[in-house]
Structure formats: structure tokens, C-alpha cells
C-alpha positions as CSV (number, residue, x, y, z in Angstrom):
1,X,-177.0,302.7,-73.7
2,X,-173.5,302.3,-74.0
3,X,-171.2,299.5,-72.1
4,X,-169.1,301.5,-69.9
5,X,-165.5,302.2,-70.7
6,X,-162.6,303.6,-68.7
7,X,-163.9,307.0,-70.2
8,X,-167.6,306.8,-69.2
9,X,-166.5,305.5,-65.9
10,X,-164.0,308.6,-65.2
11,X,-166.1,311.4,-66.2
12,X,-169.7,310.1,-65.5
13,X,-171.4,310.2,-68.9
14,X,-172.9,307.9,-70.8
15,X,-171.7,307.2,-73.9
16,X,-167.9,307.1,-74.8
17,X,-168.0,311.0,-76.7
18,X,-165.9,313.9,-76.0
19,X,-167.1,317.0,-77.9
20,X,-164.0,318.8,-79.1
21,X,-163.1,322.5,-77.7
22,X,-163.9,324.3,-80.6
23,X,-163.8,328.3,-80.4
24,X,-164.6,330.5,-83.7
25,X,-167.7,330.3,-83.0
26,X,-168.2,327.0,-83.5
27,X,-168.4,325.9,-80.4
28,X,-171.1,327.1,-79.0
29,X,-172.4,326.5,-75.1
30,X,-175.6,325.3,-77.1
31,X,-173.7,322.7,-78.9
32,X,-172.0,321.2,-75.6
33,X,-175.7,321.4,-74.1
34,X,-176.8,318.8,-77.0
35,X,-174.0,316.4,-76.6
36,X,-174.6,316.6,-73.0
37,X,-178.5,315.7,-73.5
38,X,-176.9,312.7,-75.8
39,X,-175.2,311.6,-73.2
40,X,-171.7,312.8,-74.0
41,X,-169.0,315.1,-72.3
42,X,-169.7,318.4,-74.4
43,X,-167.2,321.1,-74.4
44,X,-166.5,324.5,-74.8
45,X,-163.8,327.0,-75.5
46,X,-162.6,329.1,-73.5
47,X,-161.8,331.8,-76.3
48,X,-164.9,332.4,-77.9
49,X,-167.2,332.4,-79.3
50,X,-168.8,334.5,-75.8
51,X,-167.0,335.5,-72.8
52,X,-166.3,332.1,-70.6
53,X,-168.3,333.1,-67.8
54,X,-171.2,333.8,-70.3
55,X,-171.0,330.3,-71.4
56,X,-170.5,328.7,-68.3
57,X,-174.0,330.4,-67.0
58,X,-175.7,328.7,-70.4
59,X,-174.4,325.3,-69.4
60,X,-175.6,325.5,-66.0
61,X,-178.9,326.4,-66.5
62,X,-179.0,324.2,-70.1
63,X,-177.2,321.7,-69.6
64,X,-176.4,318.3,-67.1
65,X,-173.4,317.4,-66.2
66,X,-170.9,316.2,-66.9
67,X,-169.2,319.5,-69.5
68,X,-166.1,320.8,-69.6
69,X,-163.9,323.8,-71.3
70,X,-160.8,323.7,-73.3
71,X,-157.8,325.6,-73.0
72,X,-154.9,326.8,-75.4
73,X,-151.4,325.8,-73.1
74,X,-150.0,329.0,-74.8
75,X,-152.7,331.2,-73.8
76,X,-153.6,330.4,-70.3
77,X,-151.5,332.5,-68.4
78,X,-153.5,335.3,-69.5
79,X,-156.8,333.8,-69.0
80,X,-155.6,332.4,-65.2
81,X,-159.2,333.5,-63.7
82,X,-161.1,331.8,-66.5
83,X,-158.8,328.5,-65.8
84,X,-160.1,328.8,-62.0
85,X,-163.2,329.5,-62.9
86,X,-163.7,326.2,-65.5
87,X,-162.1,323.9,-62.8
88,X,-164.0,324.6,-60.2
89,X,-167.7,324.6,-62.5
90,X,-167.0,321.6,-64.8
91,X,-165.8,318.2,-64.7
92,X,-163.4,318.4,-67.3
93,X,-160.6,320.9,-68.5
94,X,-158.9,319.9,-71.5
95,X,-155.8,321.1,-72.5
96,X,-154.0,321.6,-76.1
97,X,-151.3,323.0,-78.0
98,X,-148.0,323.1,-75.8
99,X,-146.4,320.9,-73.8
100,X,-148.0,319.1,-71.0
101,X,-147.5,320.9,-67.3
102,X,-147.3,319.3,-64.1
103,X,-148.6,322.8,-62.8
104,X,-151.0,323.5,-64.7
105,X,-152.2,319.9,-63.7
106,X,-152.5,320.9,-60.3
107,X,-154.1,324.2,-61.2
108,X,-157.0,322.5,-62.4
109,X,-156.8,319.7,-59.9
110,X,-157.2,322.2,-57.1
111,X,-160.9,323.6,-58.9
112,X,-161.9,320.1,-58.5
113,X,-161.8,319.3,-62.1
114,X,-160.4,316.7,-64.3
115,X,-157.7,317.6,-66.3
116,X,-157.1,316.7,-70.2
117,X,-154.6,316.9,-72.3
118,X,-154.8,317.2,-75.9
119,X,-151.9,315.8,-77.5
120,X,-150.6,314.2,-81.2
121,X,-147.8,311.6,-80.8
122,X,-146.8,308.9,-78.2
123,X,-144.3,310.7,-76.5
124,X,-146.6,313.8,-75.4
125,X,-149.0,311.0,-74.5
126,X,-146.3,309.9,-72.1
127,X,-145.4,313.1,-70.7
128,X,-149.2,314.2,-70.0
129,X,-149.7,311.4,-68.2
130,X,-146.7,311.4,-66.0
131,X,-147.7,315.4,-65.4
132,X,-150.8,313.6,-63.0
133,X,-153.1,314.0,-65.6
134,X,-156.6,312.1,-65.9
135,X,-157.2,311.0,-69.1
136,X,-155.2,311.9,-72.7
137,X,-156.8,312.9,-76.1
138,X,-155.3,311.3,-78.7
139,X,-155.0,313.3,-82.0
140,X,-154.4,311.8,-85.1
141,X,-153.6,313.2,-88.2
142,X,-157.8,313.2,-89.6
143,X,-158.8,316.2,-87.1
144,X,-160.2,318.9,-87.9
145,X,-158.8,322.7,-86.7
146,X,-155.5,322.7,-84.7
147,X,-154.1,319.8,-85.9
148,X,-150.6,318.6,-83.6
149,X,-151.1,314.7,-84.9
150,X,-148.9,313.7,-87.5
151,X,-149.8,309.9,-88.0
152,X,-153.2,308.5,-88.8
153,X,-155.5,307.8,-85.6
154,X,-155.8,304.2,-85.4
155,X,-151.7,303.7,-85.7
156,X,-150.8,306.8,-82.7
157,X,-153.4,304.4,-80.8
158,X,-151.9,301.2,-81.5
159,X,-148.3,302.8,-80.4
160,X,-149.9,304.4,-77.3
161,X,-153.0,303.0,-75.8
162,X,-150.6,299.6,-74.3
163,X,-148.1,302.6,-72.6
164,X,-150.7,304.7,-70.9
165,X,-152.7,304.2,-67.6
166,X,-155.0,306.7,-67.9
167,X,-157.9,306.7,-70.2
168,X,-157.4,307.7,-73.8
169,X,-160.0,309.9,-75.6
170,X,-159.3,308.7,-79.7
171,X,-159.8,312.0,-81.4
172,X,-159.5,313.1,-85.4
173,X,-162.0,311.0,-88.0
174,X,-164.7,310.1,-85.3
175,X,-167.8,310.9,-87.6
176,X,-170.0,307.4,-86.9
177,X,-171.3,304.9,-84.1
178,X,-168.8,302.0,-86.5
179,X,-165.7,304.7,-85.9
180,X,-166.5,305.0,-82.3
181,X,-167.1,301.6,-81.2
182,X,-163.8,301.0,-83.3
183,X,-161.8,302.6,-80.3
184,X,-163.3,301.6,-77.4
């Protein structure tokens, strides 16, 4: 068992791991279910690699709590049932790729969810947080996918973390237990 960190603490799991929103079909609703059995926040997308509401119905039935579902900024005005749909059955929406939205916040604050945002440089970070929401994920440069980070983890952490009052989620070159405990 972990110790608990602001992270653990905020979305009720219990160890310090956010699965990333991955769609392509890599993200599967079976591969949030086994982070959530780990212990960890598991994640899907809400583009794929099934329809969201297909996905959500696995996770409920396969999975415990605490889950959540990413979202493309760009893209969610045209999924706006889907966005009401995640806040109101998971603990987390995460949000990437655009500019963080005081709305939007709200939105998802009004399903009874967390909200996330998904950002790669300090002044994002910033700007997330002052838009109300709960926690930011920190992307450095080593992620994988949609990449927005543009310096190396550890250093967009250093220039952050001290800025922020809401949790930060350290995401991009995560692949051990030494990398993991190296950020919390």
C-alpha cells in the first residue's frame, strides 16, 4: 500500500497512478478495469475505441471505482451528451488539447465529477487551475501520443508544482515504481 498523497486523497484510490486517456484502441474499458483492480484511477476515451456509453456499462459492471474518461477540448462540443454522461458516472473527467475553460469546468462539476486538465507548460498549469479545476496533469516532453509538453518532466514540475494548489498528476516517462515514487 501506498502512503497517501494529495492525488490518492482527492480521487479515492490507492496508489498515486492515473491511467492515461488513450483512444485508437488502445484504451480499452478492460485496460482501465485492471488499473482500477491495481488500485489506480484507470481511464478511458471518450473517442474510441467503443461507443462511450458501451464502455461506461463495462466499467460498471468490471470495474471499482474510482475511473474516469478523457476528453479532446476541441472536440467536446460535439460529444456534449457523452461529457454529461462521463460526469455524472465517474469520478474523474480529464481534459486535453486546448485551452483550459472555466465552463467546461462547471460542465463537469455539475455531473458530480472531478475535473482534469491535461496540460504541457507552467502557464496552462496556471490557467487550469484558476478555471476551478481539481487537479492538473502535467505533461512533459517523454509522453507518448498527443504530446503538448515541450520540456522534460521533472524540470515543467520543478517550475510548476511550488505555483499550483491543486494536486498535480506528473505524466510522460512514468514506466517504474523508482519513476513514480520520484514525483510524489
Amino acid at each position: 500500500m501506498s502512503p497517501p498523497t494529495a492525488f490518492t486523497e482527492l480521487v479515492g484510490c490507492a496508489v498515486p497512478v492515473q491511467l492515461a486517456p488513450m483512444g485508437g484502441g488502445v484504451g480499452t474499458p478492460e485496460l482501465a478495469a485492471a488499473v482500477c483492480a491495481a488500485g489506480g484511477l484507470g481511464m478511458i476515451s471518450s473517442f474510441g475505441p467503443a461507443p462511450l456509453a458501451t464502455q461506461l456499462a463495462y466499467l460498471r459492471t468490471h470495474a471499482a471505482e474510482p475511473y474516469g474518461v478523457g476528453f479532446f477540448a476541441f472536440a467536446v462540443d460535439a460529444v456534449t451528451g457523452d461529457l454529461e454522461a462521463a460526469a455524472e458516472a465517474c469520478r474523474v473527467v480529464d481534459v486535453f488539447w486546448g485551452d483550459p475553460d472555466a465552463g467546461l469546468v462547471s460542465r463537469i462539476h455539475a455531473g458530480g465529477a472531478l475535473a482534469f486538465w491535461q496540460v504541457g507548460n507552467r502557464d496552462d498549469a496556471l490557467a487550469a487551475a484558476d478555471a476551478g479545476c481539481d487537479a492538473v496533469v502535467l505533461q512533459g516532453v517523454e509522453a507518448g501520443g498527443h504530446v503538448r509538453g515541450i520540456d522534460l518532466l521533472l524540470d515543467l514540475l520543478e517550475q510548476t508544482s511550488a505555483a499550483l494548489t491543486v494536486p498535480v498528476v506528473a505524466a510522460g516517462g512514468m514506466a517504474t515504481g523508482k519513476h513514480v515514487r520520484r514525483v510524489c
